[in-house]
One Martini backbone bead per residue (centre of mass of N, CA, C, O) as a GRO file, in nm:
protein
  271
    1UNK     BB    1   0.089   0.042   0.028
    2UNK     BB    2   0.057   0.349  -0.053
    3UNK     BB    3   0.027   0.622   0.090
    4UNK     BB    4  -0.221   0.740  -0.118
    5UNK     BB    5  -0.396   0.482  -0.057
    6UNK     BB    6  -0.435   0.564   0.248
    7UNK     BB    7  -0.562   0.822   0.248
    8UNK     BB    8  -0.850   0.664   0.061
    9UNK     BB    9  -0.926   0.573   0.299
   10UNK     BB   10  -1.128   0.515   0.561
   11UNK     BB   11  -1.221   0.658   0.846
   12UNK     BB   12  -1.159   0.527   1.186
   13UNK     BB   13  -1.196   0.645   1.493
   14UNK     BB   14  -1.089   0.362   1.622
   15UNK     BB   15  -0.797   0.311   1.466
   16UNK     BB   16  -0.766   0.617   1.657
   17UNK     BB   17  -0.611   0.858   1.906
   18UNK     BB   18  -0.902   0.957   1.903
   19UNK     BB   19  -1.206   1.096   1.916
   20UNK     BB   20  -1.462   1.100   1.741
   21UNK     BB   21  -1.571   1.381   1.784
   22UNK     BB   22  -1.347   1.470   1.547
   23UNK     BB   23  -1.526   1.344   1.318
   24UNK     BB   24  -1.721   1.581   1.294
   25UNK     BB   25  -2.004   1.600   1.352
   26UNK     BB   26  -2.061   1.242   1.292
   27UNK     BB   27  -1.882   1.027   1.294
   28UNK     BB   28  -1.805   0.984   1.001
   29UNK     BB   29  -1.622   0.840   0.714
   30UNK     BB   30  -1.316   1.066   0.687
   31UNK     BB   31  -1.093   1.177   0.578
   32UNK     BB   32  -0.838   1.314   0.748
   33UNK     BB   33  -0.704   1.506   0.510
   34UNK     BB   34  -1.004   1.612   0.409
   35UNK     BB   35  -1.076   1.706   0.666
   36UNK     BB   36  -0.822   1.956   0.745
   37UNK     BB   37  -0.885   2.077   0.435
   38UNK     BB   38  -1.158   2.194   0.514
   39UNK     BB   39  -1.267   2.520   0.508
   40UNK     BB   40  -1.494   2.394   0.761
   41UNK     BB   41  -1.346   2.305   0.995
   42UNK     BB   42  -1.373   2.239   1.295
   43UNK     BB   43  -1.282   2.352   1.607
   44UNK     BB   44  -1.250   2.053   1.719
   45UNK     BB   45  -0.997   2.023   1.517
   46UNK     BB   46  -0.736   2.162   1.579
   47UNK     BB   47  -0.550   1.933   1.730
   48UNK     BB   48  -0.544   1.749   1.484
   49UNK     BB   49  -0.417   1.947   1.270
   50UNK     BB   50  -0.145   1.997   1.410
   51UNK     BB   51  -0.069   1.736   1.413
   52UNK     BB   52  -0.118   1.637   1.107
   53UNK     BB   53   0.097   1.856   1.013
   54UNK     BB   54   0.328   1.740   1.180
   55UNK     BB   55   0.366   1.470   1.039
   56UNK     BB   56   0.414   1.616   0.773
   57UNK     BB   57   0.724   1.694   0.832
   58UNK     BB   58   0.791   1.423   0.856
   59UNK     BB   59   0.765   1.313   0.566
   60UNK     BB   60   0.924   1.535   0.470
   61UNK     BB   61   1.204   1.456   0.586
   62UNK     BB   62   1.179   1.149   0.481
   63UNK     BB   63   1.240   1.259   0.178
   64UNK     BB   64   1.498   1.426   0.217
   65UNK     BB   65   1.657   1.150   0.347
   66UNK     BB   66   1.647   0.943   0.209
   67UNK     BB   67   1.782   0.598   0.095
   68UNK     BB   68   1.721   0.405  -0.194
   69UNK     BB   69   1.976   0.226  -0.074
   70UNK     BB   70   1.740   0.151   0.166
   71UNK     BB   71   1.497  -0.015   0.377
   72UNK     BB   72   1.480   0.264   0.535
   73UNK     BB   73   1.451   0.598   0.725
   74UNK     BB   74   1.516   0.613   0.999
   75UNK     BB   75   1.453   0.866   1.147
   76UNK     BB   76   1.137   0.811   1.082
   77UNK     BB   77   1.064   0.584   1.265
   78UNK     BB   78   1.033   0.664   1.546
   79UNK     BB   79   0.793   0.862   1.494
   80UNK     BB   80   0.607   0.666   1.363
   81UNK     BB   81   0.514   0.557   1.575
   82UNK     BB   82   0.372   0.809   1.756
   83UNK     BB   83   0.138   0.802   1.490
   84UNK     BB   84  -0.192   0.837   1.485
   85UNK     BB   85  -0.244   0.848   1.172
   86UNK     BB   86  -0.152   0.648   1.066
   87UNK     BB   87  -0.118   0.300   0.966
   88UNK     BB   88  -0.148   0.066   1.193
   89UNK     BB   89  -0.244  -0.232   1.018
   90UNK     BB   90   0.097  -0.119   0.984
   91UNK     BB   91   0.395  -0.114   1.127
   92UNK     BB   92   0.586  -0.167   0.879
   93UNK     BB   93   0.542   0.056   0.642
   94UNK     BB   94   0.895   0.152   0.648
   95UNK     BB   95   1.051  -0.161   0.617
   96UNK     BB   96   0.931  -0.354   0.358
   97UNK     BB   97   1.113  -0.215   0.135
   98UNK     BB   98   1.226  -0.019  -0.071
   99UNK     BB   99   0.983  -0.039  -0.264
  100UNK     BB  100   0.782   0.090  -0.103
  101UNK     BB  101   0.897   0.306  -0.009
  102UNK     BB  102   0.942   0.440  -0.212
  103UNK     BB  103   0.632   0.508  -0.317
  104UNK     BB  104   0.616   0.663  -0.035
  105UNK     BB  105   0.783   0.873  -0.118
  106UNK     BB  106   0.727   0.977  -0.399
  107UNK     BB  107   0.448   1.075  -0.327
  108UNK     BB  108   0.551   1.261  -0.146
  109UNK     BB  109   0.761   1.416  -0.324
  110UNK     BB  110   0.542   1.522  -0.509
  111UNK     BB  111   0.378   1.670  -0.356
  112UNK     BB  112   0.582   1.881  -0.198
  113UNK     BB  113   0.694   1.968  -0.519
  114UNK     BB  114   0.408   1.988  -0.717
  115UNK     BB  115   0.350   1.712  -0.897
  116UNK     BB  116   0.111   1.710  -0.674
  117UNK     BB  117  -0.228   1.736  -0.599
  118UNK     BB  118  -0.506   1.717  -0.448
  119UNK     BB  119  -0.565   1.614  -0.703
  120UNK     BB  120  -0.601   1.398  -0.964
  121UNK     BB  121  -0.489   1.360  -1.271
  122UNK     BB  122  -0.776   1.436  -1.462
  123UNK     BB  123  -0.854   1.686  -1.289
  124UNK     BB  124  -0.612   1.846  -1.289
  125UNK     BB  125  -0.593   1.858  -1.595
  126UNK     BB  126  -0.839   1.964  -1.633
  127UNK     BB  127  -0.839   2.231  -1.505
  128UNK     BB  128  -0.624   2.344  -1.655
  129UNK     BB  129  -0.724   2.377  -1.928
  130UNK     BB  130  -0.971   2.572  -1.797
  131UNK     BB  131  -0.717   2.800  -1.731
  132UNK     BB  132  -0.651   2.840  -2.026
  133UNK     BB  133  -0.908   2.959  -2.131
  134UNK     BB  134  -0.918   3.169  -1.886
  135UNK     BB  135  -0.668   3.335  -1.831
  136UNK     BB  136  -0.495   3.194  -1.588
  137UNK     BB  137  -0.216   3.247  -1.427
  138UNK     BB  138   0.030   3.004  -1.407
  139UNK     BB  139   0.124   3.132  -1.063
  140UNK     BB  140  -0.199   3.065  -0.962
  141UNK     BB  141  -0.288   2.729  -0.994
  142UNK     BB  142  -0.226   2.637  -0.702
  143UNK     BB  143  -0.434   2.836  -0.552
  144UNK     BB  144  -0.680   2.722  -0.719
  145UNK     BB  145  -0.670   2.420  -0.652
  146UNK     BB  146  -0.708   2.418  -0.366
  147UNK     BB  147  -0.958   2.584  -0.315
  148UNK     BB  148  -1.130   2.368  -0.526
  149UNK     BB  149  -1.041   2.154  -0.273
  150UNK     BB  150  -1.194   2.276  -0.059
  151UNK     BB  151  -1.471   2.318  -0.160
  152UNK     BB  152  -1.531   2.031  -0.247
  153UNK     BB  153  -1.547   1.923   0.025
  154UNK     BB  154  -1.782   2.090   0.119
  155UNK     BB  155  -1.965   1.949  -0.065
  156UNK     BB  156  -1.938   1.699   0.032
  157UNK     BB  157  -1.981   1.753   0.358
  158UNK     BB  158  -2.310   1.832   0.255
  159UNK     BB  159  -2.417   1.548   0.092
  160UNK     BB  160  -2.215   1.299   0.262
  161UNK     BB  161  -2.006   1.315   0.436
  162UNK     BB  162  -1.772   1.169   0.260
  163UNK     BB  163  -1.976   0.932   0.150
  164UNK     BB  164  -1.958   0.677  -0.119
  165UNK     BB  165  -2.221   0.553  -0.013
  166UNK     BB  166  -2.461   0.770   0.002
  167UNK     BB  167  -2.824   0.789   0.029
  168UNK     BB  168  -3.110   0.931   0.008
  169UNK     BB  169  -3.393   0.721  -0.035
  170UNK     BB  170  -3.575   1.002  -0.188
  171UNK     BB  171  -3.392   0.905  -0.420
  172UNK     BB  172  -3.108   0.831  -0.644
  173UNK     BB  173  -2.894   0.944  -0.502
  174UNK     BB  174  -2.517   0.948  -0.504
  175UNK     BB  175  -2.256   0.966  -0.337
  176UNK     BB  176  -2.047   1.264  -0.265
  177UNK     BB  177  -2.260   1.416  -0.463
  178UNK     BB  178  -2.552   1.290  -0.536
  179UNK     BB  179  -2.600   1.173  -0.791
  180UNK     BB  180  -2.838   1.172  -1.010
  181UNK     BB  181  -2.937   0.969  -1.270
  182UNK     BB  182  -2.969   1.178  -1.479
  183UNK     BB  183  -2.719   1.331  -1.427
  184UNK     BB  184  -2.503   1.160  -1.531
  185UNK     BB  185  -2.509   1.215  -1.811
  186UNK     BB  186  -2.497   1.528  -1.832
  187UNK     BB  187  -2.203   1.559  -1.699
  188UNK     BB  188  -2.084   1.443  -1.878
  189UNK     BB  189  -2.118   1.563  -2.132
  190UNK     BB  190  -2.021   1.840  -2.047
  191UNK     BB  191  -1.734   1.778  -1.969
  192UNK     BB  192  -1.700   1.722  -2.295
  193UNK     BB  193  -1.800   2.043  -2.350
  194UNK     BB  194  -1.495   2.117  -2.199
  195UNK     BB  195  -1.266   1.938  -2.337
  196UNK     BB  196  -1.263   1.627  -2.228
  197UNK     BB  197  -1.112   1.338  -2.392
  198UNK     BB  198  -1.151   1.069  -2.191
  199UNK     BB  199  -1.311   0.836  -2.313
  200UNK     BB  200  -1.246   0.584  -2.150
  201UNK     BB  201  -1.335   0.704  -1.866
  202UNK     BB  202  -1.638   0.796  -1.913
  203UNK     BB  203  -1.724   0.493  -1.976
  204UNK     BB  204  -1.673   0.423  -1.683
  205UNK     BB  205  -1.854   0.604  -1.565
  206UNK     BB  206  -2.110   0.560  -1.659
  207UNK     BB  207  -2.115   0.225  -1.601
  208UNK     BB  208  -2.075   0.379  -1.283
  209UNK     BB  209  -2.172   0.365  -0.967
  210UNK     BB  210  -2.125   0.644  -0.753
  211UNK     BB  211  -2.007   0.482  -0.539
  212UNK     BB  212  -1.751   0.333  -0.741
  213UNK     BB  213  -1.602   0.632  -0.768
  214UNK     BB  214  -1.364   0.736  -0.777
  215UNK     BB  215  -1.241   1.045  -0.681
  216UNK     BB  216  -1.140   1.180  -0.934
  217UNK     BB  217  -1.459   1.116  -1.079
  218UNK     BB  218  -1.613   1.275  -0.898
  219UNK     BB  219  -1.470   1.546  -0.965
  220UNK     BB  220  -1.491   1.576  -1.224
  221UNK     BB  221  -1.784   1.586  -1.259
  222UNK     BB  222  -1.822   1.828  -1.050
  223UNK     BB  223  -1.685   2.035  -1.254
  224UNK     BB  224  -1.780   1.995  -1.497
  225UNK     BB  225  -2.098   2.057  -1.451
  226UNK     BB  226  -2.027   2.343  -1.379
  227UNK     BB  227  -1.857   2.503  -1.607
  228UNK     BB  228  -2.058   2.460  -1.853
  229UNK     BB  229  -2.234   2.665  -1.699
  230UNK     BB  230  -2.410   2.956  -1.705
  231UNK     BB  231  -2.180   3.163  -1.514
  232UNK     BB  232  -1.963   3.006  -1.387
  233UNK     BB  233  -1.713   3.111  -1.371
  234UNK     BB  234  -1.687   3.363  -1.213
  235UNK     BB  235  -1.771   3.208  -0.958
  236UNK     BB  236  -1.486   2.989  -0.975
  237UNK     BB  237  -1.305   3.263  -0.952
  238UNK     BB  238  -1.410   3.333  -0.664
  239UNK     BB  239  -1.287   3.046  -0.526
  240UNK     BB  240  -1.008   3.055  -0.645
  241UNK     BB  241  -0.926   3.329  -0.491
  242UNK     BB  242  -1.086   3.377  -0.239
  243UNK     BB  243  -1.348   3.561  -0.233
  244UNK     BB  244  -1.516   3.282  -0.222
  245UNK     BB  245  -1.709   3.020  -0.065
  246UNK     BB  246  -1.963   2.959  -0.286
  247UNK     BB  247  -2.253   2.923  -0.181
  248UNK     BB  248  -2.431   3.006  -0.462
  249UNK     BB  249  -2.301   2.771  -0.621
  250UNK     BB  250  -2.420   2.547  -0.497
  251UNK     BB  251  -2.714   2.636  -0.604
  252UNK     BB  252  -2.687   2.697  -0.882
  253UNK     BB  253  -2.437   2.431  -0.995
  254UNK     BB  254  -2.580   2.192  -0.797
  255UNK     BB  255  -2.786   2.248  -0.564
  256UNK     BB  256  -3.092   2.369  -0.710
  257UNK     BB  257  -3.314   2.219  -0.487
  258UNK     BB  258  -3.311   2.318  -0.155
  259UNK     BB  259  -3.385   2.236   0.096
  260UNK     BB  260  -3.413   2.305   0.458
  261UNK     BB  261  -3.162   2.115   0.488
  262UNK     BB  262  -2.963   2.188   0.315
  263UNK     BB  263  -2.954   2.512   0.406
  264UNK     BB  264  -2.865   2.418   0.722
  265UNK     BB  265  -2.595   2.286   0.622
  266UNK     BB  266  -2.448   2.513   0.426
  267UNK     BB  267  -2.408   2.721   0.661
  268UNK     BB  268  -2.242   2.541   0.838
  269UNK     BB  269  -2.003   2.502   0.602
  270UNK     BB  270  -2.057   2.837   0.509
  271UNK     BB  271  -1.798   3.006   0.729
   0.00000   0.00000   0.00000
């Protein structure tokens, strides 16, 4: 298992040692790292964020430390001991031999280099394109994808507590995003009508139910959607430079006809 496999595992707080309640409001299955980047982070999670920002810095120094011709990571064992939210259920998971750890430094490395953002491979392709038609300065680039990718996790964390299996039940909705059955078309389509070309991926996502889409596949879907619509761009690039919370583009280009639990909730997400 590599890092970033391991961070897209559904967070337990039950296999880490903090208490449940600090695991967003309803103590469901949300990714620890997506969760304290996330816009809304609650204020109970100030100590977990610190800890786990720190935690990364451990990660930081076992890359630029790391020896590709050696099979442990040295300095970085003995803190890796102690950090709570690492992956228990691998105890052993900087030792198992330079293979393993080279692909976990190696990711480690691509992300703080710049090399990976906090999308997968394809919704960043896809978002930087849009980013060139739209004339965004590439020195800009970086701090627009964060933003980005703050806002999705805001509105994942507003349809579905951020997880992939949450089902609406008086409706089709599902997935992290809550893509009702007719609109997985209509979005595929969108996506396509602003650039996007990988046509076996879009296959793919057709194919597939909102349940067992990657992260990857689910980004791309909800942001192709939103690009799409007449009047997006403005609404994107406030959310992009940090000028807005996004709170109106979520009623006009996503969630388009909120009940008041959903009001009621975007309130609380987008403070």
């Amino acid at each position: 298992m590599g890092f970033f496999d391991w961070l897209g595992k559904p967070f337990n707080p039950a296999e880490q040692d903090i208490p449940a309640e600090q695991n967003g409001a309803t103590g469901q299955n949300i990714n620890p790292i997506q969760h304290i980047t996330a816009q809304n982070a609650r204020a109970n999670t100030a100590g977990y964020q610190e800890k786990a920002q720190a935690e990364q810095s451990v990660y930081r120094d076992a890359r630029n430390n790391f020896n590709p011709g050696s099979a442990e990571l040295g300095p970085l064992t003995p803190e890796y001991a102690n950090m709570p939210y690492a992956p228990k259920e691998e105890p052993g998971f900087w030792g198992q031999g330079a293979a393993l750890v080279g692909e976990a430094t190696q990711d480690i490395g691509d992300w703080f280099s710049g090399n990976k953002g906090p999308f997968g491979e394809e919704t960043t392709s896809y978002l930087e394109n849009r980013f060139t038609k739209m004339g965004i300065p590439k020195d800009q680039w970086e701090s627009a994808i964060n933003n980005l990718y703050n806002y999705s996790q805001t509105v994942r964390g507003i349809e579905s507590d951020n997880n992939p299996m949450a089902a609406a039940g008086a409706t089709s909705a599902k997935g992290v995003y809550q893509f009702v059955d007719g609109s997985v078309p209509v979005a595929g389509q969108r996506l396509q009508n602003t650039g996007y070309q990988n046509r076996e991926n879009i296959d793919s996502i057709m194919r597939t139910n909102p349940h067992d889409w990657t992260d990857d596949q689910a980004d791309l879907m909800f942001y192709g959607n939103m690009f799409a619509q007449t009047g997006s761009d403005d609404a994107l690039k406030n959310i992009m430079d940090g000028s807005d919370f996004g709170k109106q583009a979520y009623y006009d280009y996503h969630h388009t006809k909120p009940d008041s639990a959903t009001k009621t909730r975007a309130t609380e997400f987008f403070k």
